[in-house]
N, C-alpha and C positions, 0 to 999 in steps of 0.2 A: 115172132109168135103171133098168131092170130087171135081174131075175137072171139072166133068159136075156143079155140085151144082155152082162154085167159076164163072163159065162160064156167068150164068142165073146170079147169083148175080151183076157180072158185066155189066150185061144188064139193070136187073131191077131197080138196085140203084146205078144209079152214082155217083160218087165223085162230083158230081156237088152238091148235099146238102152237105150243111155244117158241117151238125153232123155227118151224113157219112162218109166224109173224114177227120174229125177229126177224128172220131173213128174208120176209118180204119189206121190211122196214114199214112195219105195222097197216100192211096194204098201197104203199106209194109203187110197188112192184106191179101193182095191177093193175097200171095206167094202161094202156091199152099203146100209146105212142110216148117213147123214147123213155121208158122205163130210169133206166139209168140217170138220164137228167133231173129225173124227179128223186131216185132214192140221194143224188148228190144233191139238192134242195133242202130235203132233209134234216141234212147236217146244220140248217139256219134255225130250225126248231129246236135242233139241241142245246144250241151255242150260248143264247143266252144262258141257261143252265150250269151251266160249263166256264163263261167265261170269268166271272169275280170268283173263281178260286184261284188260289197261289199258283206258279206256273205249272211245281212240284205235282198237285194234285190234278192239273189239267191233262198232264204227261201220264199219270198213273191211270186216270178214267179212260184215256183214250187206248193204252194199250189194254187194260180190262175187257173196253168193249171191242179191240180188235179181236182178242181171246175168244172171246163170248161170238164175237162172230166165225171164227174158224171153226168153231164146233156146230152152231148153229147152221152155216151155211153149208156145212159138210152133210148132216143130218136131212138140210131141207131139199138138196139138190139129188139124195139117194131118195128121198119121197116124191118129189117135184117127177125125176128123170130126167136124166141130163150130164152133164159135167159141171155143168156153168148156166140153167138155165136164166133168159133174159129176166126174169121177174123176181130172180133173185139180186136185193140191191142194197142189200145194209154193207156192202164191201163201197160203193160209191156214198154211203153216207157218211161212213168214219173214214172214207179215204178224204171227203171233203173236210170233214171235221179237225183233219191234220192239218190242212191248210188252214183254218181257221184259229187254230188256236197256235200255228208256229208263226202269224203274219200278223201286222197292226190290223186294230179294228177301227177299220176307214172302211169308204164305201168303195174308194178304189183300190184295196187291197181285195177284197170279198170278190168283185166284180173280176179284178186281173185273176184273182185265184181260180174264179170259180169256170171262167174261160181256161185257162191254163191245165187246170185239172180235167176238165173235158177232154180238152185235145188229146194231154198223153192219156189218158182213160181209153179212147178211142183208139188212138193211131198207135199203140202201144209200143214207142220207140227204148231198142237196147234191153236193157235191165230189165225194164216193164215187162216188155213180150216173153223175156226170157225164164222171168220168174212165172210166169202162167203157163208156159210151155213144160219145164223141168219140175214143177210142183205136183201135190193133188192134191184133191179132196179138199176140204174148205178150206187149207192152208191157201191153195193154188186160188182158190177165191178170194179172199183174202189178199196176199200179197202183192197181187199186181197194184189193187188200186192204195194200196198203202204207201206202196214206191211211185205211184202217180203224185197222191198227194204229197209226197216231203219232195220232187221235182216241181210240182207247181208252187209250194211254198219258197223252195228257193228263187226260181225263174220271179214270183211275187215278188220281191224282195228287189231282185235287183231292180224292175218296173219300178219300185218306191225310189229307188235310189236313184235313179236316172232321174224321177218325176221332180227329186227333192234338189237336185240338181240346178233341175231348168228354171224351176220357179226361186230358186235362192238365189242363181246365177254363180 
C-alpha cells in the first residue's frame, strides 16, 4: 500500500469506528512500512494486561478477542476494500498474543516467538496458507495468523527445550 493510499485511508476511515480501529490495531496498521510487524508488536502492549491472569482466563480473553476480531476485521476490510487489506493487523496482534501467552515469559521465548511468528505469518507454509485460501471474510483474516501463532508457539517451545538442554547439559 502506499503513502498516498495510507493518507486517503486516514481521511476516509477514521479510527473513530470501532471495527476500524480494532482492526487497525488502534492505528499500528498505519505504519507506513511493514504494517504487520508492528500490529504483531502490539501483542507486547497487551501482555502484560493479560499475563497474571490464571491460564483459564488468558485462553478465554484471547479467543474473545479472536471473535471480536473476525467480526471486526470482516466489517473493516468491506469498508477499508480489499479482502485482506495490509493495514489491517489486529489478526498479527492476537496471532502474536498466542504465542505469548502459550510460551514462558523469558526474553528468549518472546524473541524466538516473535521471529517464529513472522516467518510463518509471512511465508504461510501448509495449514497457514490453506486456511486463508479456503476461508473469508474476517474468519479468513483471522485464522491464518492464529495457526501461525499456535506454530510458532510450539517450534518456541522446542527452541526452550533444546536451549534448556545445552545450558543444563
Amino acid at each position: 500500500m502506499s503513502a498516498g493510499n495510507l493518507v486517503a485511508m486516514r481521511r476516509e476511515h477514521s479510527l473513530a469506528n470501532p471495527a476500524v480501529a480494532l482492526a487497525l490495531s488502534f492505528g499500528l496498521g498505519l505504519v507506513p512500512w511493514m504494517p504487520g510487524t508492528f500490529g504483531a508488536a502490539g501483542a507486547f502492549i497487551l501482555y502484560p494486561a493479560v499475563m497474571h491472569l490464571p491460564w483459564v482466563l488468558q485462553g478465554a480473553l484471547v479467543t474473545l478477542l479472536f471473535v471480536l476480531g473476525c467480526v471486526a476485521c470482516g466489517r473493516a476490510a468491506e469498508r477499508l476494500g480489499g479482502e485482506d487489506p495490509s493495514a489491517i493487523v489486529w489478526d498479527e496482534t492476537v496471532g502474536m498474543l498466542i504465542v505469548l501467552v502459550l510460551t514462558p515469559a523469558t526474553a528468549l521465548s518472546w524473541l524466538t516467538g516473535f521471529v517464529f511468528f513472522r516467518v510463518l505469518d509471512i511465508t504461510k507454509p501448509w495449514l497457514i496458507g490453506t486456511a486463508e485460501e479456503r476461508l473469508s471474510g474476517g474468519l479468513a483474516i483471522m485464522a491464518d495468523d492464529a495457526l501461525a501463532g499456535l506454530g510458532a508457539a510450539g517450534l518456541t517451545w522446542l527452541v526452550v527445550a533444546l536451549w534448556s538442554r545445552l545450558v543444563t547439559g
